[in-house]
C-alpha positions, 0 to 999 in steps of 0.5 A: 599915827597921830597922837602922844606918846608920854615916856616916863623916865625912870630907867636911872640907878638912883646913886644920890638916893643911896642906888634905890630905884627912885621911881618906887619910893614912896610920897605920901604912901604913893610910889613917886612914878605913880604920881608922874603916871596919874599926871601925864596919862591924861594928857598923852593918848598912849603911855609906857614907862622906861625902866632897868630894874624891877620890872614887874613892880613897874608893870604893876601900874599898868602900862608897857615896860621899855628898858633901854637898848643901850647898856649901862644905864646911859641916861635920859636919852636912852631912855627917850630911845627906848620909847620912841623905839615901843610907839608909833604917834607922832610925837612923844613926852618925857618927864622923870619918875622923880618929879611928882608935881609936873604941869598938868598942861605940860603937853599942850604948851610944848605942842603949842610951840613945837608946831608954831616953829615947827621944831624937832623937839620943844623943852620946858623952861624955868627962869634961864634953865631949861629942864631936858628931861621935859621934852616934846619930840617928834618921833622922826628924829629916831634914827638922828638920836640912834647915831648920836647914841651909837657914836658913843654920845649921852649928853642930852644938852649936846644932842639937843644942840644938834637939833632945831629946839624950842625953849617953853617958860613955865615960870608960871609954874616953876615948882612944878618941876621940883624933883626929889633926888635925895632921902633928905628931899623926899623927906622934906617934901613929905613934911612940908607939902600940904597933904593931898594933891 
């Protein structure tokens, strides 16, 4: 099938916001996975969450609930596995349940190049940082991304080098990337951001 699978990312233990599920604390009265999901959804045909804890509080928005196949909380590529394990399209996005401020065109600027260089996976690019958690695969790299996970490997930068990938600017937006990490963050955000979206 056609299409775009979007993979919210929020299957994390949360250790530098005192091992709270990230996704699940509020901005703005909002769970922080809510303001992700009601940014990607409209770009994505289908949508599920990633998640290790609290499942049923994850459900509540809706979508499938993917945990990862591989244990120990092993990171954002066991998460992406997951994902690409629960969907059939094409093609899937990443993003982090802690990033409620991610590119409304995310989707469509990562596609627009990963077709051009015909690539296996495109990544959003701010100044000279790439930003991995915000990625377009394709969903035939699975069984590469399986070998790579069964070998023992975690390191998403050293799994990406294996792939042909295509890095997407936004410093256009660069903000839009802003993740919150810390209580001291999530505060900050909460005094300094206009309210409203």
């Amino acid at each position: 099938m056609q299409g775009v699978t979007g993979i919210v990312l929020a299957g994390g233990q949360g250790r530098r916001m005192g091992g709270v599920d990230k996704g699940l604390q509020a901005l703005e009265g909002r769970p922080m996975v809510a303001w992700a999901i009601e940014r990607l959804a409209p770009q994505v045909d289908t949508l599920v969450v990633n998640a290790n804890q609290n499942l049923e509080a994850y459900r509540a928005f809706g979508y499938p609930v993917v945990s990862d196949a591989v244990g120990g909380f092993a990171g954002p590529l066991a998460g992406l596995h997951a994902g690409l394990q629960a969907t059939h399209t094409a093609l899937a996005v990443t993003v982090p349940c802690d990033s409620p401020f991610l590119p409304t065109d995310l989707v469509a600027r990562l596609r627009a190049a990963l077709d051009a260089q015909d690539a296996d996976l495109a990544v959003a690019k701010t100044g000279s940082q790439p930003q991995p958690v915000f990625s377009l695969v394709r969903r035939r790299v699975l069984p590469h991304l399986e070998r790579f996970l069964q070998s023992g490997g975690r390191k998403i930068d050293a799994w990406y080098a294996s792939l042909a990938v295509v890095e997407v600017s936004f410093d256009d937006q660069a903000e839009a990337f802003s993740n919150i990490n810390t209580r001291d963050e999530l505060a900050r955000f909460e005094l300094e951001r206009p309210k409203g979206r």
